[in-house]
PDBQT receptor file of N, H, CA, C and O in Angstrom, charges set to zero:
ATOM      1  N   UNK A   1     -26.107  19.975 109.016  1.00  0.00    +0.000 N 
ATOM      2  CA  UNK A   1     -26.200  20.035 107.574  1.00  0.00    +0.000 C 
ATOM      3  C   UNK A   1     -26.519  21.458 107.154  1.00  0.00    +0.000 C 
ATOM      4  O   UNK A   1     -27.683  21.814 107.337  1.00  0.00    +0.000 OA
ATOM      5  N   UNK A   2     -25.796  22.201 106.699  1.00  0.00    +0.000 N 
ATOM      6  H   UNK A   2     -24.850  21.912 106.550  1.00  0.00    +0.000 HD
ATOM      7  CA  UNK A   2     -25.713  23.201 106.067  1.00  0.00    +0.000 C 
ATOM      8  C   UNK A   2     -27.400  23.344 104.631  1.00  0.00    +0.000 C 
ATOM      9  O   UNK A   2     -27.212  22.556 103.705  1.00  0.00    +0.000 OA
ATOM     10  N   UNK A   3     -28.198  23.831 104.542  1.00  0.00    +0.000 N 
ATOM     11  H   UNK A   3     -28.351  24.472 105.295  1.00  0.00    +0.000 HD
ATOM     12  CA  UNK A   3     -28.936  23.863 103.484  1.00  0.00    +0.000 C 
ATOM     13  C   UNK A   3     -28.917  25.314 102.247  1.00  0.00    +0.000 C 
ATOM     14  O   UNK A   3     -29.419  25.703 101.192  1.00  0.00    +0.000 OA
ATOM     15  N   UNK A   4     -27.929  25.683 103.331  1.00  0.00    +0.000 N 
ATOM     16  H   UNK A   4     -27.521  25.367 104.187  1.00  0.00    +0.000 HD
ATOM     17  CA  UNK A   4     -27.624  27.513 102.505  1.00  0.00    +0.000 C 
ATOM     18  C   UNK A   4     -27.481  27.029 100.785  1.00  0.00    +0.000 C 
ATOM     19  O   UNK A   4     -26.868  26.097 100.265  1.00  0.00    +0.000 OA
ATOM     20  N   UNK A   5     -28.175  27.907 100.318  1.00  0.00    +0.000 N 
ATOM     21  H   UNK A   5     -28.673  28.664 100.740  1.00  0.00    +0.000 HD
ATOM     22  CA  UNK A   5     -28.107  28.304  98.521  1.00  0.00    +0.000 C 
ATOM     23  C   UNK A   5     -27.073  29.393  98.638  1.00  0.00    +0.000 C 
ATOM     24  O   UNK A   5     -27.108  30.407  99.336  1.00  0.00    +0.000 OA
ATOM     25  N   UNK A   6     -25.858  28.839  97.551  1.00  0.00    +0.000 N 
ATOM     26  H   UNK A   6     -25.829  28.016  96.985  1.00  0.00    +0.000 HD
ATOM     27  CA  UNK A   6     -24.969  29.759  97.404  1.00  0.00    +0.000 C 
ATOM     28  C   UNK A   6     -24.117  30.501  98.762  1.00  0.00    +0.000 C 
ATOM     29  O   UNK A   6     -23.238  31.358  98.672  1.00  0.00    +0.000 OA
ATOM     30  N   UNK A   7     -24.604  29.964  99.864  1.00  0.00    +0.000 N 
ATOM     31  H   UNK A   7     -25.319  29.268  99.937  1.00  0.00    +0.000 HD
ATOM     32  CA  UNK A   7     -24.166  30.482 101.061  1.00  0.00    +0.000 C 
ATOM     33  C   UNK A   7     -24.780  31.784 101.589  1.00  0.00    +0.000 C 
ATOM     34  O   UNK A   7     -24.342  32.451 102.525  1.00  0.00    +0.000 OA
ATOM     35  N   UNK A   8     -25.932  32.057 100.797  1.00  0.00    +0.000 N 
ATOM     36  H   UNK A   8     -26.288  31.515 100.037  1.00  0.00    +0.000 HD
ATOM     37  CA  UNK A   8     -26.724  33.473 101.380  1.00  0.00    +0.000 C 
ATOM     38  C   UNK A   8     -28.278  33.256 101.367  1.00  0.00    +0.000 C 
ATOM     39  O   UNK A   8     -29.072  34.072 101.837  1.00  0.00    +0.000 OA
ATOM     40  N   UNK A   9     -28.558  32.299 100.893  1.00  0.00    +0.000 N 
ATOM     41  H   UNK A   9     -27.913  31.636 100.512  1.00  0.00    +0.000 HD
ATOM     42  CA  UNK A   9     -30.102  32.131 101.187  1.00  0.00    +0.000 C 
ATOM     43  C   UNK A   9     -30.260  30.607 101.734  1.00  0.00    +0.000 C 
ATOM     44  O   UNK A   9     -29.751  29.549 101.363  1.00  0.00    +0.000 OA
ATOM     45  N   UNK A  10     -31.293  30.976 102.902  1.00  0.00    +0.000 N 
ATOM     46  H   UNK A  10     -31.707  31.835 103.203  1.00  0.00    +0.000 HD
ATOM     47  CA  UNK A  10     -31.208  29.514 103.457  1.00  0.00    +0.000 C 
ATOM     48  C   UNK A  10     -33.219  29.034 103.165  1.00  0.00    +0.000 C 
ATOM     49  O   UNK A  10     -34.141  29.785 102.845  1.00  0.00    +0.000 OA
ATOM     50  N   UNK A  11     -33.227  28.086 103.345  1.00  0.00    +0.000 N 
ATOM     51  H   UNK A  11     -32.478  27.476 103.605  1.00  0.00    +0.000 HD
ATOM     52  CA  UNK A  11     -35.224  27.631 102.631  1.00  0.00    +0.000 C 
ATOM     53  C   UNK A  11     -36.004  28.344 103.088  1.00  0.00    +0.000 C 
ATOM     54  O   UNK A  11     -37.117  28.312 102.563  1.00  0.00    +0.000 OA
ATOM     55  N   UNK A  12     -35.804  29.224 104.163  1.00  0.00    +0.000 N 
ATOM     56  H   UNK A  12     -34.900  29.250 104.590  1.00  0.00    +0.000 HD
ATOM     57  CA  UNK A  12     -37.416  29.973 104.478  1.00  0.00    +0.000 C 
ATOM     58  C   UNK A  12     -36.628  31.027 104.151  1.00  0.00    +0.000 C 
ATOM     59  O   UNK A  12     -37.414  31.041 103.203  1.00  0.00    +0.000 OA
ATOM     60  N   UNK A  13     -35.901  31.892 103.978  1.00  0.00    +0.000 N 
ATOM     61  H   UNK A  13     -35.262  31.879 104.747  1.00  0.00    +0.000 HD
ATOM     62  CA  UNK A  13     -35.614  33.146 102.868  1.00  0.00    +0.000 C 
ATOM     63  C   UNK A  13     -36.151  32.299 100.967  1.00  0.00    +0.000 C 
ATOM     64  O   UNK A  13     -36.943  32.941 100.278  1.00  0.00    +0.000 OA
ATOM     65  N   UNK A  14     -35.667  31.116 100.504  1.00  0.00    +0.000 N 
ATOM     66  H   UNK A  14     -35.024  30.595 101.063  1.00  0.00    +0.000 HD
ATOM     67  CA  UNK A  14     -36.116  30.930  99.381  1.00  0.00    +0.000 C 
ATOM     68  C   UNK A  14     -37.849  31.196  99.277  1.00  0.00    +0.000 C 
ATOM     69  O   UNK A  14     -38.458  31.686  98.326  1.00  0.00    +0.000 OA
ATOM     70  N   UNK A  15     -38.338  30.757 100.431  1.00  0.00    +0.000 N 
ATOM     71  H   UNK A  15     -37.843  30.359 101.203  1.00  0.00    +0.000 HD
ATOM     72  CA  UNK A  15     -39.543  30.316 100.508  1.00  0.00    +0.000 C 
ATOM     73  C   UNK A  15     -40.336  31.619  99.991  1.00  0.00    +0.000 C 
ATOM     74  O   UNK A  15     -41.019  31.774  98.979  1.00  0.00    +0.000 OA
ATOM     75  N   UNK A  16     -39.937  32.689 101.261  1.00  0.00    +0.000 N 
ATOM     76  H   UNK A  16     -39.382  32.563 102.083  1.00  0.00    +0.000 HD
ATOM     77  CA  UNK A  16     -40.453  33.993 100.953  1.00  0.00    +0.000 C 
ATOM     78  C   UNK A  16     -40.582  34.904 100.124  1.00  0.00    +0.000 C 
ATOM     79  O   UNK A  16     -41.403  35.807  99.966  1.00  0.00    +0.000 OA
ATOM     80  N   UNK A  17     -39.255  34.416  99.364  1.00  0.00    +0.000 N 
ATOM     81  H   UNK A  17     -38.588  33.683  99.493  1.00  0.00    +0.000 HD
ATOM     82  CA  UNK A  17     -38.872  35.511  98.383  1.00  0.00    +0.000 C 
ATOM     83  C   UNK A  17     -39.511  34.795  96.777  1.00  0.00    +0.000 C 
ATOM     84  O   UNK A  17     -39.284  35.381  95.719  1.00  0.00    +0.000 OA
ATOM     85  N   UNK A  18     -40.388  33.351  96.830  1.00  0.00    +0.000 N 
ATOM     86  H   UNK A  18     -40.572  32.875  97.689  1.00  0.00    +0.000 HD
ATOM     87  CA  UNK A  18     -41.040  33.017  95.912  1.00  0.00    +0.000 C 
ATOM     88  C   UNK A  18     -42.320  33.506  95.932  1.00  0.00    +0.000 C 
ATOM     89  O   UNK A  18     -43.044  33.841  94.994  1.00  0.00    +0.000 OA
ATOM     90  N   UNK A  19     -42.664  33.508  98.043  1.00  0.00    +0.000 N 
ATOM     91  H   UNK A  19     -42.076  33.236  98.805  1.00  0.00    +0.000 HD
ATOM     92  CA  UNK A  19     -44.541  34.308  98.011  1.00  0.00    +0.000 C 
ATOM     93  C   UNK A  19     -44.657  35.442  97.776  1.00  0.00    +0.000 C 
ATOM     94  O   UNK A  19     -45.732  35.924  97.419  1.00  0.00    +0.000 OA
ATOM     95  N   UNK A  20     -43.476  36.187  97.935  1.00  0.00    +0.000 N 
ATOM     96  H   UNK A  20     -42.602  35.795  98.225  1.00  0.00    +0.000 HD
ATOM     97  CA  UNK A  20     -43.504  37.989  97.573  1.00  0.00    +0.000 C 
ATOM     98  C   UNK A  20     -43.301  37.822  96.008  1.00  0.00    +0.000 C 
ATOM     99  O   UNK A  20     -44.355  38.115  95.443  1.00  0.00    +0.000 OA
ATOM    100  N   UNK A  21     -42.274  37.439  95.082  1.00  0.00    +0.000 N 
ATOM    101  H   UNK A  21     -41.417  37.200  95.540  1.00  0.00    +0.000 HD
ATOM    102  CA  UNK A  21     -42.605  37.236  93.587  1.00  0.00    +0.000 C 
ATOM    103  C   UNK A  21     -44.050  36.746  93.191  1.00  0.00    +0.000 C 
ATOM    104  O   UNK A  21     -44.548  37.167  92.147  1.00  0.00    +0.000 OA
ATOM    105  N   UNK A  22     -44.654  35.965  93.907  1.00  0.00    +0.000 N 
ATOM    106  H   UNK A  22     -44.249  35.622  94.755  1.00  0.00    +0.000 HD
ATOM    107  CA  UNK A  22     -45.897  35.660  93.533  1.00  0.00    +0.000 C 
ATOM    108  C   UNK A  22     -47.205  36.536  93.706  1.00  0.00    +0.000 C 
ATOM    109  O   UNK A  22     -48.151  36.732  92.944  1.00  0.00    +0.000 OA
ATOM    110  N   UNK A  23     -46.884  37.050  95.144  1.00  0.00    +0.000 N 
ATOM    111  H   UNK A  23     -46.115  36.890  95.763  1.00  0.00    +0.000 HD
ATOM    112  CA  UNK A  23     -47.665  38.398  95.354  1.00  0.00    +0.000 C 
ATOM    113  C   UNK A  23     -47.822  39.766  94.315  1.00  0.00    +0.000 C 
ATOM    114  O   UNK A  23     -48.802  40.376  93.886  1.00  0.00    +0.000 OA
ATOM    115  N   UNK A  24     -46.753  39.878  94.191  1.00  0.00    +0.000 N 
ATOM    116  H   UNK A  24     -45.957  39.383  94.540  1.00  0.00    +0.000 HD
ATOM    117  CA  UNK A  24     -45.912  40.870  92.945  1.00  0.00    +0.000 C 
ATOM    118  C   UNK A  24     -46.361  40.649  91.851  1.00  0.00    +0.000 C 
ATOM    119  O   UNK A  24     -47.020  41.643  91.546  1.00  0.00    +0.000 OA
ATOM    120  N   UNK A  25     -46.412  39.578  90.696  1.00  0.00    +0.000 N 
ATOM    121  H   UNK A  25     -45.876  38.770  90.944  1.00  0.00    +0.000 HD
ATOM    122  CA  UNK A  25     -46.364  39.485  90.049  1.00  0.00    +0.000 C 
ATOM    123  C   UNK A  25     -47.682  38.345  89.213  1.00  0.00    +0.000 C 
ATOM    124  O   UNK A  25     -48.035  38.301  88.035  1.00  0.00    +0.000 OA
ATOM    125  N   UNK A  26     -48.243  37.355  90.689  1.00  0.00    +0.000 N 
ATOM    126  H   UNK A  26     -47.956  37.390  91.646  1.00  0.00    +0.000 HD
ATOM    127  CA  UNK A  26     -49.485  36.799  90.342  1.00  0.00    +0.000 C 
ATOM    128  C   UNK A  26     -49.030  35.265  89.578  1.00  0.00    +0.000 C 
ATOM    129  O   UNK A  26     -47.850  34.918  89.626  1.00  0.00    +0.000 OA
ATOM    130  N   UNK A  27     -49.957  34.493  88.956  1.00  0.00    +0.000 N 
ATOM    131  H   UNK A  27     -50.916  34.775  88.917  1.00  0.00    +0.000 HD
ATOM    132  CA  UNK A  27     -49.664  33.323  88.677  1.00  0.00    +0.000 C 
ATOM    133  C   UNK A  27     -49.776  33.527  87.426  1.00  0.00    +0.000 C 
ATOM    134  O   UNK A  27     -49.050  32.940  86.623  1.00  0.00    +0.000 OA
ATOM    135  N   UNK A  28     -50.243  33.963  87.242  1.00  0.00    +0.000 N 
ATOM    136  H   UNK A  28     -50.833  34.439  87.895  1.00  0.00    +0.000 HD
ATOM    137  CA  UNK A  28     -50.413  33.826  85.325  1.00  0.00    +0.000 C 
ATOM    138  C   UNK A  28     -49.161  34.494  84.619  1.00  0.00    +0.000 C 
ATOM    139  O   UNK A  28     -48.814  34.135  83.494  1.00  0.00    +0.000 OA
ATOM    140  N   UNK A  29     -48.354  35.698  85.484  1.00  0.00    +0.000 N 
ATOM    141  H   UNK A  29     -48.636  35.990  86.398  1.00  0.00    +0.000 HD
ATOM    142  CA  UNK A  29     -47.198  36.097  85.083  1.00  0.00    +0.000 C 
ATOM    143  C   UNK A  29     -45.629  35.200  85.094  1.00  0.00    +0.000 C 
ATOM    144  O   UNK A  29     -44.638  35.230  84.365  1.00  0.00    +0.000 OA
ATOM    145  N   UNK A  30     -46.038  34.377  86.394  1.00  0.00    +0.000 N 
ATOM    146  H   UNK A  30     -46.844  34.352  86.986  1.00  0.00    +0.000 HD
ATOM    147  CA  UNK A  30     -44.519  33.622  86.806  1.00  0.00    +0.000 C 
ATOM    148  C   UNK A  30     -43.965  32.767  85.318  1.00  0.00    +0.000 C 
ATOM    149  O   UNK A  30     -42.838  32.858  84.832  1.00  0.00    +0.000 OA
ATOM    150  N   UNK A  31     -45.181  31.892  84.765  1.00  0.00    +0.000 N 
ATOM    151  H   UNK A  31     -46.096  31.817  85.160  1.00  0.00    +0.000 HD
ATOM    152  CA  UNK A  31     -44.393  30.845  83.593  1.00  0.00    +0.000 C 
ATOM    153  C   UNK A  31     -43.603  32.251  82.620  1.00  0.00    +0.000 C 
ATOM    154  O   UNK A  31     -42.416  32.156  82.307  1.00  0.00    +0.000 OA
ATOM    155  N   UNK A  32     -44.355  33.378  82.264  1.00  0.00    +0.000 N 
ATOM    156  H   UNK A  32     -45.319  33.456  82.519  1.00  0.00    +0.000 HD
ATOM    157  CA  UNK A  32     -43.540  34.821  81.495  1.00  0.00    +0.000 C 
ATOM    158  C   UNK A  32     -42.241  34.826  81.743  1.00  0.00    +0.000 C 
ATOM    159  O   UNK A  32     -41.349  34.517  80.952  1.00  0.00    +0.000 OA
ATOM    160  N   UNK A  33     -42.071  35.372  83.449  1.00  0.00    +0.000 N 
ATOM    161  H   UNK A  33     -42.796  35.623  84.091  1.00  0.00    +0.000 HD
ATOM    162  CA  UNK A  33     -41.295  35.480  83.759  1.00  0.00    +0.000 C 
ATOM    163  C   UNK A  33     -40.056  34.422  83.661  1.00  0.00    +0.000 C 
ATOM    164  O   UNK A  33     -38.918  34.815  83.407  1.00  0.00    +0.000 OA
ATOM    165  N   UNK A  34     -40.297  33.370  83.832  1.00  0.00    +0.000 N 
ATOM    166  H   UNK A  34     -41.222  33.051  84.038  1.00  0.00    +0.000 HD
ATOM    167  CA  UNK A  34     -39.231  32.516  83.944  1.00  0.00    +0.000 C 
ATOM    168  C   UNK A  34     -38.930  31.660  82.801  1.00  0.00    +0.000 C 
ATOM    169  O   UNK A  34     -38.031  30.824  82.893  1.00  0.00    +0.000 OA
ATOM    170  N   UNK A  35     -39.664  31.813  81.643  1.00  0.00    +0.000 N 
ATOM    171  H   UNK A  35     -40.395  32.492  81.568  1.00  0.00    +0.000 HD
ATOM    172  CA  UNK A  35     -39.434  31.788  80.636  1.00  0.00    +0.000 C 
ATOM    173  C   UNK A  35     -38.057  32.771  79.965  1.00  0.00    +0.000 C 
ATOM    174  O   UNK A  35     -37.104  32.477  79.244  1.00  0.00    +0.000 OA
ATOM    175  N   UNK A  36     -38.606  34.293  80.737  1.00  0.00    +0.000 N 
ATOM    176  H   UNK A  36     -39.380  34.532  81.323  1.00  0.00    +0.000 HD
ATOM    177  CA  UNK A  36     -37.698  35.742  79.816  1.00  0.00    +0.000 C 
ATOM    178  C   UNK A  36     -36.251  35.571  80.619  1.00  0.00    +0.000 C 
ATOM    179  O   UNK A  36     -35.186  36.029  80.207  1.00  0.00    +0.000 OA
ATOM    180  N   UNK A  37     -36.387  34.995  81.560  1.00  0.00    +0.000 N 
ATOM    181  H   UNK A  37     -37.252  34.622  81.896  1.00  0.00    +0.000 HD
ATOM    182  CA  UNK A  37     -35.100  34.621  82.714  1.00  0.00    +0.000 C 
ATOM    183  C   UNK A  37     -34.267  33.747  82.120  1.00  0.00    +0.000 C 
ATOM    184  O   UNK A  37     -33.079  34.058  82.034  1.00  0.00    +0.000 OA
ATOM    185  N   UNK A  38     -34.687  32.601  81.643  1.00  0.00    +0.000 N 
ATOM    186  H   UNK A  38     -35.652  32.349  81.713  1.00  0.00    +0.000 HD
ATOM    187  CA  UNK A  38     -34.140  31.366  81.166  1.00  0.00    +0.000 C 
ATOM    188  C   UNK A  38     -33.691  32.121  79.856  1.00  0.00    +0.000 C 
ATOM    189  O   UNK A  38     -32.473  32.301  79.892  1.00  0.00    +0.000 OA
ATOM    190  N   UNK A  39     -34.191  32.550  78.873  1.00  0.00    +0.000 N 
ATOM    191  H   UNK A  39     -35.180  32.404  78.844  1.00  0.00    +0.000 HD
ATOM    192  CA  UNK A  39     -33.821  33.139  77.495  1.00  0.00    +0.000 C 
ATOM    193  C   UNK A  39     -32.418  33.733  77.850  1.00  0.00    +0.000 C 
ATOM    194  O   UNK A  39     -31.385  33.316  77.327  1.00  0.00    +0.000 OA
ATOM    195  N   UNK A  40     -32.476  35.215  79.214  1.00  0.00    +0.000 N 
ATOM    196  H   UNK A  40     -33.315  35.554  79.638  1.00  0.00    +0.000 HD
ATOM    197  CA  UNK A  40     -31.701  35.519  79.332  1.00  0.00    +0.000 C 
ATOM    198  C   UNK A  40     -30.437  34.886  80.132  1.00  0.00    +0.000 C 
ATOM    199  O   UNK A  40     -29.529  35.679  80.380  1.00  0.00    +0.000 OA
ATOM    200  N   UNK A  41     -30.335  34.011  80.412  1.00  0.00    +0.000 N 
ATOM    201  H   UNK A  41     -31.073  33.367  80.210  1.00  0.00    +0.000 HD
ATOM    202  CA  UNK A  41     -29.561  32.864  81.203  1.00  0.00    +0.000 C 
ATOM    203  C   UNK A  41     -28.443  32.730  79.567  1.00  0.00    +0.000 C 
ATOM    204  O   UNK A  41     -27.286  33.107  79.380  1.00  0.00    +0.000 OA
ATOM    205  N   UNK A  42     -29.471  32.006  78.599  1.00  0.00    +0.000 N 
ATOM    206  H   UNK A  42     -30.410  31.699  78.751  1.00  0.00    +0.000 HD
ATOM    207  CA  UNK A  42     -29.143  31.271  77.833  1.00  0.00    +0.000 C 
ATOM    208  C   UNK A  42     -28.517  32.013  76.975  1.00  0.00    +0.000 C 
ATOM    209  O   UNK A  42     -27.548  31.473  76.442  1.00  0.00    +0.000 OA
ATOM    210  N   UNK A  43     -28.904  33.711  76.488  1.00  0.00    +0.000 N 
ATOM    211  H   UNK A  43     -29.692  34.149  76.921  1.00  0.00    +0.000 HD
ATOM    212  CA  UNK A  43     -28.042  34.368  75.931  1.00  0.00    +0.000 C 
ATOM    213  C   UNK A  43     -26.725  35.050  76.712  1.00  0.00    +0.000 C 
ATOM    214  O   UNK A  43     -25.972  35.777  76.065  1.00  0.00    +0.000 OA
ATOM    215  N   UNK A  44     -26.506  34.812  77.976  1.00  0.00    +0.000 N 
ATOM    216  H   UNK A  44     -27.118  34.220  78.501  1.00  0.00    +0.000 HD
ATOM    217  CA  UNK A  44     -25.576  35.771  78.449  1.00  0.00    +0.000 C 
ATOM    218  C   UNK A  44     -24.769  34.211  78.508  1.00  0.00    +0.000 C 
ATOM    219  O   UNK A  44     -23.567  34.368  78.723  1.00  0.00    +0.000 OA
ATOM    220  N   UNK A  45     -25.003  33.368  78.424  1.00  0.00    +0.000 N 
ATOM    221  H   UNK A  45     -25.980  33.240  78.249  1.00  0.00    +0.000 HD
ATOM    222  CA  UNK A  45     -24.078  32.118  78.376  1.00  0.00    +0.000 C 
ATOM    223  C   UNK A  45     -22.858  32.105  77.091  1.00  0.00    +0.000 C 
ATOM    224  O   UNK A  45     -21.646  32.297  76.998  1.00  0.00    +0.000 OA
ATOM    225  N   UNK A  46     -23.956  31.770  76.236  1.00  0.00    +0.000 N 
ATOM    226  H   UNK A  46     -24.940  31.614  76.311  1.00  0.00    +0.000 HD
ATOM    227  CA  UNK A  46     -23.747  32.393  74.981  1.00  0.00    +0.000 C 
ATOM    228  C   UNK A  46     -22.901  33.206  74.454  1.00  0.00    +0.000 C 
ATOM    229  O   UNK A  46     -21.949  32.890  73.741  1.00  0.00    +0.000 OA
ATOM    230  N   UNK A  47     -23.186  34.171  74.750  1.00  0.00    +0.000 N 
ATOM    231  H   UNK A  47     -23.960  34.428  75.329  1.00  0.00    +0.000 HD
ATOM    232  CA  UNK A  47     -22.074  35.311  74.624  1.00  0.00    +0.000 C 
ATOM    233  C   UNK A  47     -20.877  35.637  75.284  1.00  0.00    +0.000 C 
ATOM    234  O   UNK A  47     -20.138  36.542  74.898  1.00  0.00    +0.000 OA
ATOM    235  N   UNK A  48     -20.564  34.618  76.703  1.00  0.00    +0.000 N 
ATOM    236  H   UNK A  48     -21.164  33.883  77.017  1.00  0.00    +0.000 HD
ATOM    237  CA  UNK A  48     -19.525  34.490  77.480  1.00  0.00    +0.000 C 
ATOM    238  C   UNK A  48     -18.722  33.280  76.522  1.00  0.00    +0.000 C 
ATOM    239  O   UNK A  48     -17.562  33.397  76.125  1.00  0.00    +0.000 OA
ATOM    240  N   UNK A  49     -19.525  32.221  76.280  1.00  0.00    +0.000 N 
ATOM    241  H   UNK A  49     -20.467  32.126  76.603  1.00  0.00    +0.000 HD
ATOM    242  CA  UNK A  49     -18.521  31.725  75.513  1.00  0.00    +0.000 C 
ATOM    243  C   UNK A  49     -17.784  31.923  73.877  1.00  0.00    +0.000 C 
ATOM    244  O   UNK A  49     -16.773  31.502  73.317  1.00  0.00    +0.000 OA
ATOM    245  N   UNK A  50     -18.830  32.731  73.557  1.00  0.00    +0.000 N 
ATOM    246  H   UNK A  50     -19.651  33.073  74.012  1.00  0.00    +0.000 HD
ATOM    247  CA  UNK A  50     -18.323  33.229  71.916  1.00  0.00    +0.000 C 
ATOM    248  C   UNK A  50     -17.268  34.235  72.092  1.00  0.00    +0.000 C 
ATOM    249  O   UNK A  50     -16.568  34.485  71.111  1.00  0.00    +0.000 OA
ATOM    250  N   UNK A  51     -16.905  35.265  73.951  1.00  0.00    +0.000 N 
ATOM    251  H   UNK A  51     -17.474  35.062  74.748  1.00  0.00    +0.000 HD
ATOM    252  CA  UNK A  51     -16.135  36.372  74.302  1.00  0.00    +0.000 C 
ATOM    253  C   UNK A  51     -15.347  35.056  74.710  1.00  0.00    +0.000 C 
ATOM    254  O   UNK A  51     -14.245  35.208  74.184  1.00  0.00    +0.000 OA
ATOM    255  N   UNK A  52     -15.350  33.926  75.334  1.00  0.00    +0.000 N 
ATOM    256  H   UNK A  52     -16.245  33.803  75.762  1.00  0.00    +0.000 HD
ATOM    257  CA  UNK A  52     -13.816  33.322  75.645  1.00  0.00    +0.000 C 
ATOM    258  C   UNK A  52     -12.847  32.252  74.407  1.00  0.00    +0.000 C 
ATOM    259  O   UNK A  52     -11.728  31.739  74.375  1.00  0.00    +0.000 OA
ATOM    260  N   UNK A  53     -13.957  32.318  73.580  1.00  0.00    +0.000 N 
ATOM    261  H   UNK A  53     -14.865  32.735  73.607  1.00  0.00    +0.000 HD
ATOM    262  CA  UNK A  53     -13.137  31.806  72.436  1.00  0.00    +0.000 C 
ATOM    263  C   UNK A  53     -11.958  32.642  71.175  1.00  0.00    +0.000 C 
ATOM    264  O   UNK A  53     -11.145  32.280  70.325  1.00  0.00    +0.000 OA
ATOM    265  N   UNK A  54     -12.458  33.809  71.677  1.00  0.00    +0.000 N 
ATOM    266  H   UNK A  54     -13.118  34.103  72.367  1.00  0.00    +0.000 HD
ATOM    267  CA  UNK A  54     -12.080  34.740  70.770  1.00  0.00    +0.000 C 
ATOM    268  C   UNK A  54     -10.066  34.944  71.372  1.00  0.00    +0.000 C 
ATOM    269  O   UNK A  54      -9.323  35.729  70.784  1.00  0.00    +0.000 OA
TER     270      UNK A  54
């Protein structure tokens, strides 16, 4: 069974690369962060579909 994300990260690369963001950045920052992530998710969506309607 294959568990690869996207075919380049497999669960103990996910794993790590959440304790080093957490190291980095601490707990009280992550909900910030992934809040300003999601916003930007939601505007670059956004704007791909208002550029393919045109």
């Amino acid at each position: 069974m294959n568990t690869a994300l996207f075919g380049w990260l497999n669960g103990w690369e996910i794993v790590l690369l959440l304790a080093v963001v957490l190291l980095l950045f601490g707990a009280r920052k992550l909900p910030e962060l992934a809040r300003g992530l999601g916003q930007g998710i939601r505007e670059f969506k956004k704007a791909s579909r208002d550029e393919s309607e045109r």
